[in-house]
C-alpha positions in Angstrom: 99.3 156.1 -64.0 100.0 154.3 -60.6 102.0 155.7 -58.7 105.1 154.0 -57.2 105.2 154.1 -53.4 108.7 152.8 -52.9 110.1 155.9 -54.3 107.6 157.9 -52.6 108.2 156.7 -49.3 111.8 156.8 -49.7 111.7 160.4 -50.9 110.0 160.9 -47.9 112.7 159.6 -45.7 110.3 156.3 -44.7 111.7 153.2 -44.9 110.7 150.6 -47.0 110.7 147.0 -46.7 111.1 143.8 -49.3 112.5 140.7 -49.6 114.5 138.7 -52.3 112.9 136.8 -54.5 115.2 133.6 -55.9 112.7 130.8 -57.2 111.2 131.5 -60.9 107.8 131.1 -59.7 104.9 133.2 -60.4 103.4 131.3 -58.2 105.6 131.8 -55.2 106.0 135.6 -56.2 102.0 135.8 -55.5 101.9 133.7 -52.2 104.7 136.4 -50.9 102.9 139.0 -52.7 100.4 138.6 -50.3 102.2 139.0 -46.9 102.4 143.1 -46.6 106.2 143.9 -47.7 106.4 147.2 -50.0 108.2 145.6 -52.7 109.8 141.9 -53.9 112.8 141.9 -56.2 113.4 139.0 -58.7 116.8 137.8 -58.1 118.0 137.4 -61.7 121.5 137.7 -61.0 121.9 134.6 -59.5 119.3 132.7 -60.0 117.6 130.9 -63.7 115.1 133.6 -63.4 114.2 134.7 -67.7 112.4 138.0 -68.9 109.1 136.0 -69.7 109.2 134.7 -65.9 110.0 137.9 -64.6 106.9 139.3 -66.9 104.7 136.8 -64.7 106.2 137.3 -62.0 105.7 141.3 -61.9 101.8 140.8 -62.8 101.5 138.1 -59.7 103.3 140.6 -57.2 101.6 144.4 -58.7 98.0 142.3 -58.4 98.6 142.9 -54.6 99.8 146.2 -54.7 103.4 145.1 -53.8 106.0 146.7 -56.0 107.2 144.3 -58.4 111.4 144.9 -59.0 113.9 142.8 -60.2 117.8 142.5 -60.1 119.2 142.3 -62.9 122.4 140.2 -64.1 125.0 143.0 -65.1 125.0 146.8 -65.8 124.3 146.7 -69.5 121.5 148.4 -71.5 119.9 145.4 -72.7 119.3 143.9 -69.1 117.6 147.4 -68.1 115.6 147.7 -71.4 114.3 143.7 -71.0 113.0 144.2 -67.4 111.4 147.5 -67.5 109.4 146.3 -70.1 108.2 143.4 -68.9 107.2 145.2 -65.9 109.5 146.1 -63.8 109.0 149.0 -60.9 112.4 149.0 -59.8 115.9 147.8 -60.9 118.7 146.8 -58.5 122.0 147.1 -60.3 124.4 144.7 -58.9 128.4 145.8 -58.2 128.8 149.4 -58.8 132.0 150.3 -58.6 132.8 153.7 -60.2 130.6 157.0 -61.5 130.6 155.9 -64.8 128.8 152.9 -63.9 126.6 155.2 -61.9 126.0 157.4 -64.7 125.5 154.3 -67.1 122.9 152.4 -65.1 120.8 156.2 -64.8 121.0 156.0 -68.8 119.6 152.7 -69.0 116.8 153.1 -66.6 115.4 156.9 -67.9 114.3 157.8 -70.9 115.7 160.9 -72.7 116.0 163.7 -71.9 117.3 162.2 -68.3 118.6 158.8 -69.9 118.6 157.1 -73.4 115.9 154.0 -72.6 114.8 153.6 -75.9 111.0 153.5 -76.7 109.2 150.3 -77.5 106.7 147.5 -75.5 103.5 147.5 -73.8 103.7 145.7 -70.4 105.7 148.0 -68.9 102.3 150.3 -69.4 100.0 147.4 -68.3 102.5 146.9 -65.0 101.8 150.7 -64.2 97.6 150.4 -64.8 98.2 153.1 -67.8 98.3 153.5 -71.5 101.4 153.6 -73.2 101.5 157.4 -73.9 101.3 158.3 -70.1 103.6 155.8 -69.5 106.7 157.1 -71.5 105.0 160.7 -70.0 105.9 159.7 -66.2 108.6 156.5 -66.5 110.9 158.8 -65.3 109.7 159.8 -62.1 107.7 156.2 -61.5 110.6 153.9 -61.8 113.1 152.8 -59.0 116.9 153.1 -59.7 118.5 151.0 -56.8 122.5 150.8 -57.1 124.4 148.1 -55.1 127.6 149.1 -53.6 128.7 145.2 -52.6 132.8 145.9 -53.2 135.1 147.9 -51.4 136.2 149.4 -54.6 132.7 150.7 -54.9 133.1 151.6 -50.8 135.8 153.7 -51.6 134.5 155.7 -54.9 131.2 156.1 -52.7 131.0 159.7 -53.1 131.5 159.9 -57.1 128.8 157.3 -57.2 126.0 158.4 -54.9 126.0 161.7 -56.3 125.1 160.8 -59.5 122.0 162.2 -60.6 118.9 159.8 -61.2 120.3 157.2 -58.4 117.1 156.9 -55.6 118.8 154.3 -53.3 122.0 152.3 -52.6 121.8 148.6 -51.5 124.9 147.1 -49.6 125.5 143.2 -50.3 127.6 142.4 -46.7 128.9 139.3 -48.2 130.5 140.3 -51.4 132.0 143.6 -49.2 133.2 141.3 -46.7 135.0 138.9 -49.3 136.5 142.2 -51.0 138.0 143.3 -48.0 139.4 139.7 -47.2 137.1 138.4 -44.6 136.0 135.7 -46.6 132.7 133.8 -47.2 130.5 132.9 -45.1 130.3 136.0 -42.7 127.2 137.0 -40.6 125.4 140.0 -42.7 125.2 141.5 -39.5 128.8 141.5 -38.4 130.7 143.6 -36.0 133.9 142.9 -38.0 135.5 146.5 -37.3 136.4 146.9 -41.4 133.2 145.6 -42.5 131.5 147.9 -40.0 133.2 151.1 -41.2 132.5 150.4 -44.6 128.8 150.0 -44.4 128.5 152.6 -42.2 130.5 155.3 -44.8 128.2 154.2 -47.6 125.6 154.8 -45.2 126.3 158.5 -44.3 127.6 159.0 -47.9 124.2 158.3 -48.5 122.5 160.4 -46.4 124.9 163.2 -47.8 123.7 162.7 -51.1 119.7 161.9 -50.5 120.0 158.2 -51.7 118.1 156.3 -49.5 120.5 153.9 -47.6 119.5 150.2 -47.9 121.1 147.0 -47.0 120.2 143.1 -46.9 119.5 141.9 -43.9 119.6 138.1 -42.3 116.1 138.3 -40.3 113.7 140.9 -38.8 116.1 142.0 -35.9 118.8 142.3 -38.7 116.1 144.3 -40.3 115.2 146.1 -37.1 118.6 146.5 -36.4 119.6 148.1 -39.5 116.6 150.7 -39.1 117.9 151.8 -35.8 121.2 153.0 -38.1 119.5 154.9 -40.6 118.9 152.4 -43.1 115.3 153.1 -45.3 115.6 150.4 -47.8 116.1 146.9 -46.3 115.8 143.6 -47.7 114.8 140.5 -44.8 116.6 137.3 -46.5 114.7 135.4 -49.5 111.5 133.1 -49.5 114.2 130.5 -50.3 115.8 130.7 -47.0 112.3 130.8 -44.7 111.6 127.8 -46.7 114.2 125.8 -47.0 115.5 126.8 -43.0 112.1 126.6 -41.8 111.2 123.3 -43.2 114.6 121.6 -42.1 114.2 123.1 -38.2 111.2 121.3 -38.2 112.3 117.8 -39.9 115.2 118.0 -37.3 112.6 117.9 -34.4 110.6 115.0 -35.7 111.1 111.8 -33.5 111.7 109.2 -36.2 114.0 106.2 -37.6 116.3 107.7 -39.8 117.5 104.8 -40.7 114.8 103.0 -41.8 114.6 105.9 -44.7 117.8 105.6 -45.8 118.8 108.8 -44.3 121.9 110.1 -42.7 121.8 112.1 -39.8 123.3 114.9 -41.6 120.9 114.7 -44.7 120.3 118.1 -46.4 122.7 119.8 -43.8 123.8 121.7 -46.2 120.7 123.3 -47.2 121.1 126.4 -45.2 120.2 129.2 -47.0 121.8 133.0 -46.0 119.7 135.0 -48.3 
């Protein structure tokens, strides 16, 4: 069975890179696939991303020896049981706010005796170059439990979370903690906001207390950099949605042309900014 060097390197204290994934595009997935980050996870939380597309998806992104992970839409058994077997190396569970959610998500991602993933599919053997047998033999050690702390609720039940058995890292969403503390939207994913600041950083060193591998989404490669210089392992750079979409309109706002002729504004698509 392949093994899964995310976890690996994480266990290892190294830190591992990715990026977000947030069109339903095999076909993107494999173009990305092919630039050198550890691992790509499917945005299926918030974007019309289905199990068969993830299924393509995780073949297009494991050809390159990227690990193929997804996020899934809500902490429920069903979500879990769908993505792992269509694939899935890892599962980021979004908005963790308590230990029973902790304990829950460890359930749905392990199969007994560590969790109650029932047995059943064949992809998820495929994903892993295996047959099913040795599959269900080494799932448990293979696959990546990633659990987002993203509220200050979750911020402040860090410790009953993060010491749950079965959890391998912790992913901090900045904007969802910034809205829960009542910064609003809209704020810079790497802020000095003093509240926002002391919350990352105590999930971080909860973290670290624990062994989960600190991780965090990050704007660009000096927010990734950044990040690494606190302790962070497990960092995200933006989405191919924002380099595309960002790149493409810096470059249509430095073109030396009548807008007006085209029918244009000179604000068109000013609102295609992308954060993540």
């Amino acid at each position: 069975m392949r093994g899964n060097h995310v976890r690996r390197r994480l266990a290892a204290g190294e830190a591992s890179i990715g990026t977000w994934l947030s069109l339903p595009s095999p076909e993107a997935a494999e173009y990305v696939s092919a630039l050198g980050f550890d691992w790509l996870v499917a945005d299926a939380e918030h974007n019309p991303i289905d199990v068969r597309t993830q299924a393509q998806m995780f073949a297009a992104i494991r050809a390159s020896g990227t690990a193929p992970m997804v996020r899934i839409p809500w902490n429920t058994p069903e979500h879990f049981k769908r993505a792992l077997d269509a694939g899935a190396w890892g599962i980021v569970v979004p908005m963790v706010k308590s230990r029973e959610e902790a304990e829950q998500a460890v359930a749905a991602t392990r199969y007994p005796p560590q969790g109650e993933r029932s047995v059943g599919g064949g992809r998820h053997a495929l994903s892993f170059a295996t047959a099913a047998a040795d599959y269900y033999q080494h799932a448990n050690d293979e696959v990546l439990l990633v659990l987002q702390i993203e509220h200050i609720a979750g911020v402040e039940q860090a410790d009953a979370i993060l010491s749950v058995p079965g959890v391998d890292a912790c992913f901090i969403g900045p904007n969802d903690l910034a809205a829960s503390i009542g910064l609003g939207l809209g704020v810079p994913l790497e802020s000095d906001e003093p509240r926002l600041v002391e919350a990352i950083d105590h999930v971080r060193r909860t973290c670290i207390a624990h062994g989960v591998a600190p991780g965090v989404h990050c704007s660009d490669a000096a927010g990734v950099n950044f990040r690494l210089s606190q302790g962070f392992r497990f960092c995200a750079m933006a989405s191919e949605l924002r380099y595309m979409l960002n790149g493409l309109k810096t470059d249509l706002s430095t073109l030396d042309w009548q807008r007006a002729e085209t029918g244009l504004s000179e604000t068109a698509g000013s609102g295609a900014t992308v954060r993540y």
